[in-house]
LUMNU-645825 format. One line per field, with one value per residue (C-alpha): x, y, z; residue in three letters. Coordinates in Angstrom, 3 decimals, padded with zeros to 6 digits, m for minus. Each point is the difference from the previous one (the first is absolute). Layout:
N
east (X;...) .
north (Y;...) .
up (Z;...) .
r (ALA;...) .
//
This chain:
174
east (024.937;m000.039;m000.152;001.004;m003.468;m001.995;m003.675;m000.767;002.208;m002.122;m002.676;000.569;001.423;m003.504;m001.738;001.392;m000.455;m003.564;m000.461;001.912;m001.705;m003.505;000.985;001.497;m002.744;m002.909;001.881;000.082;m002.985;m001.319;002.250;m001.070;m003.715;000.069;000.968;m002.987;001.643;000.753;003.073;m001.236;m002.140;003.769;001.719;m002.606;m000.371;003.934;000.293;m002.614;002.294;003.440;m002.019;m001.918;m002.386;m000.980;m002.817;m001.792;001.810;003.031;m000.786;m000.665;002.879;002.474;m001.970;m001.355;m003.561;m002.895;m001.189;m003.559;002.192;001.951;m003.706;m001.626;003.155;000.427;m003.935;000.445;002.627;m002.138;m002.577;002.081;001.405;003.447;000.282;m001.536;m000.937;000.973;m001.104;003.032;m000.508;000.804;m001.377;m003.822;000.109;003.553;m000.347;002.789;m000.062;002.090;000.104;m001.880;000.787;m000.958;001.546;003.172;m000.771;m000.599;003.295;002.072;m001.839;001.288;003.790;000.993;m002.045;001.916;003.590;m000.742;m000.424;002.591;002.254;m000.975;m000.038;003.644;001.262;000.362;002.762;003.620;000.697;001.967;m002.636;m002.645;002.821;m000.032;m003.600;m000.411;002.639;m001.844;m003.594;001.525;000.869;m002.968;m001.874;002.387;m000.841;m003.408;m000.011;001.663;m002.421;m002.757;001.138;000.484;m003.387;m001.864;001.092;m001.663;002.870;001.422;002.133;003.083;001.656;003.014;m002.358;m001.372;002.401;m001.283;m003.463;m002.976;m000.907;m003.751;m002.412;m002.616;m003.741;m001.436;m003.835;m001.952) .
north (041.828;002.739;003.410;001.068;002.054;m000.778;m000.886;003.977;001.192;m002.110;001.104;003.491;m000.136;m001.758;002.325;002.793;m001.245;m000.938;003.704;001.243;m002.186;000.624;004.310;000.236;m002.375;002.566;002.980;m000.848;m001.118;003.236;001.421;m002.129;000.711;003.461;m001.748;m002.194;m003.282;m001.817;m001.551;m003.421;000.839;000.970;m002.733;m002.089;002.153;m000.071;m003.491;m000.699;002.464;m001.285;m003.681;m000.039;m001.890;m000.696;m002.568;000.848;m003.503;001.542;002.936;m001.760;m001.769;003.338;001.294;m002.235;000.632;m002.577;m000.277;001.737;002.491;000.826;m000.519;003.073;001.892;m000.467;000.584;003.251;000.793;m001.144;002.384;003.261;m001.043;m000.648;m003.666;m001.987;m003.743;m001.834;m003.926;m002.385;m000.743;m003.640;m000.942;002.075;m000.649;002.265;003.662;002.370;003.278;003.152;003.830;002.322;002.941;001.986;m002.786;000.769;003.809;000.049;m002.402;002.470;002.555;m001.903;000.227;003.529;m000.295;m003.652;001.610;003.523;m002.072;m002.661;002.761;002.039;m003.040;m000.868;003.047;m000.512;m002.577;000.486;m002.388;m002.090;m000.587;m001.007;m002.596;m001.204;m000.394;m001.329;m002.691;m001.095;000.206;m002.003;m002.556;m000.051;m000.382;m003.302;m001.105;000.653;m002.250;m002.828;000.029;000.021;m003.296;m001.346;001.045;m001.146;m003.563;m002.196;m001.518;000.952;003.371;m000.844;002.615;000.610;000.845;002.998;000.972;m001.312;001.983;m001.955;m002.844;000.253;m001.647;m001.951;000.651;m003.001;m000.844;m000.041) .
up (002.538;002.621;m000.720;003.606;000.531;002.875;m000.366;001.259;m002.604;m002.931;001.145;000.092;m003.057;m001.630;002.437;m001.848;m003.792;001.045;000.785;m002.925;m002.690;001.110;000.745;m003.164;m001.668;001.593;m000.820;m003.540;m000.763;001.118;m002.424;m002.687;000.683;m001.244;m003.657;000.108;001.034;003.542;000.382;000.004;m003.265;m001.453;001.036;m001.818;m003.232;m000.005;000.283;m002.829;m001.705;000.470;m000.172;m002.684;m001.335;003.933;001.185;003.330;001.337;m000.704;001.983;002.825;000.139;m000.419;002.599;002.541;m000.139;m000.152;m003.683;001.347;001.048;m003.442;m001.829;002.030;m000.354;m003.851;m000.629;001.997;m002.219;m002.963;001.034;000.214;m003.574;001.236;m001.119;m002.541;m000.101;m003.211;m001.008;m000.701;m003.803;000.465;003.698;000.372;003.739;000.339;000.505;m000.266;002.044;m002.605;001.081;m001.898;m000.871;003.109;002.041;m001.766;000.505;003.352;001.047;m002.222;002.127;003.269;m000.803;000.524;003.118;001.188;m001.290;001.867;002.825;000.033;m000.620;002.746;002.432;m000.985;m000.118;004.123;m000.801;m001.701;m003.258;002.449;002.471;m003.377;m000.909;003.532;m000.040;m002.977;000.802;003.017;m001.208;m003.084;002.763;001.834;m002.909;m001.107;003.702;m000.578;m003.132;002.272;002.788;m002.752;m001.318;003.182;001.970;m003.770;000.117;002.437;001.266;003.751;m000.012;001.288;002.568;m001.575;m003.729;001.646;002.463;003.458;m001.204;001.005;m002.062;m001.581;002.786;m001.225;001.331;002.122;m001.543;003.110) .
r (UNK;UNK;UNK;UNK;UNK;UNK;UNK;UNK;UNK;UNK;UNK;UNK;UNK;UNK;UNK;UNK;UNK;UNK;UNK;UNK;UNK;UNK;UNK;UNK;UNK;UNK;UNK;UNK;UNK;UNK;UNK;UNK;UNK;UNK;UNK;UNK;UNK;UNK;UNK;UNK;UNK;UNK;UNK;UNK;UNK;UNK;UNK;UNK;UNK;UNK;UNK;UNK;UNK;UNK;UNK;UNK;UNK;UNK;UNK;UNK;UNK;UNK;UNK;UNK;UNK;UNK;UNK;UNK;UNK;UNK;UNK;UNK;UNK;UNK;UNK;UNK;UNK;UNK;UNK;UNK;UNK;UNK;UNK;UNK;UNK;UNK;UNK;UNK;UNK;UNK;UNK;UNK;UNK;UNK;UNK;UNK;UNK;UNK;UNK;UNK;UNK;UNK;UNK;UNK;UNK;UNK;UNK;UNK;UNK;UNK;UNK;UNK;UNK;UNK;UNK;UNK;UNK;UNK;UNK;UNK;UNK;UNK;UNK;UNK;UNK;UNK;UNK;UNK;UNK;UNK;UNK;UNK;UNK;UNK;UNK;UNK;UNK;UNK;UNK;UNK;UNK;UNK;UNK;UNK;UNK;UNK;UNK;UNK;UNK;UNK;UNK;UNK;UNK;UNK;UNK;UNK;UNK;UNK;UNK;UNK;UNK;UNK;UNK;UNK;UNK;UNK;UNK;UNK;UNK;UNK;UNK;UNK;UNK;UNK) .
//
């Protein structure tokens, strides 16, 4: 399926989201900083939220990070008294990871600040042109969800899968 774009065009269309995501990303967790959280700390306390009850392996997976990674991150949240560790009644080993009640405090504290800026960030575009984008990040993110299936099974990526992109190359041990 060709999309008519050359290969400059792609990539100054991912140039530009790169920028965008990590300006906007920056920008807003300075913002957030002032209420006592990062914006990776609320991501995390909102997942746990919205997830709850949350093991650190379940973390990791919504986010990507090595389980050594989600451990230091969830005892640092321990240790400001944002997030609590709970035993599984039935399995000793199983920990689950609940807000507190300052961890609850400070994400309310973090939504004025994330809808004050979201608002102000959109208000650059018309309600047509946030349909329009949401249409075509809603596609990128199905084609996303394609290539992710595709690059995560072992088997060879086949050209016309990911749209003459590159198939994954496999490292030569030497």
């Amino acid at each position: 399926m060709s999309t008519g774009f050359t290969n400059d065009d792609s990539s100054s269309a991912a140039e530009a989201l790169r920028d965008y995501y990590i300006r906007s990303h920056r920008t807003l967790d300075k913002l957030m900083a002032g209420e006592g959280a990062s914006l990776a700390r609320n991501k995390m306390l909102g997942h746990i939220e919205r997830n709850s009850p949350v093991r650190a392996a379940d973390l990791a997976t919504a986010f990507g990070f090595a389980p050594r990674t989600i451990t230091e991150a969830i005892d640092a949240l321990e240790r400001d008294g944002l997030v609590q560790r709970n035993g599984d009644t039935t399995d000793r080993r199983v920990k689950y990871i609940a807000l507190t009640a300052s961890g609850k405090e400070v994400l309310r504290a973090s939504e004025p600040v994330k809808k004050t800026f979201i608002d102000g960030l959109f208000a650059a575009l018309s309600e047509e042109e946030i349909a329009a984008l949401t249409t075509v990040l809603g596609k990128l993110n199905h084609r996303l969800a394609e290539l992710e299936e595709v690059y995560s099974s072992n088997a060879p990526v086949p050209a016309a899968a990911t749209d003459e992109l590159p198939a994954k190359r496999s490292r030569k041990k030497g």
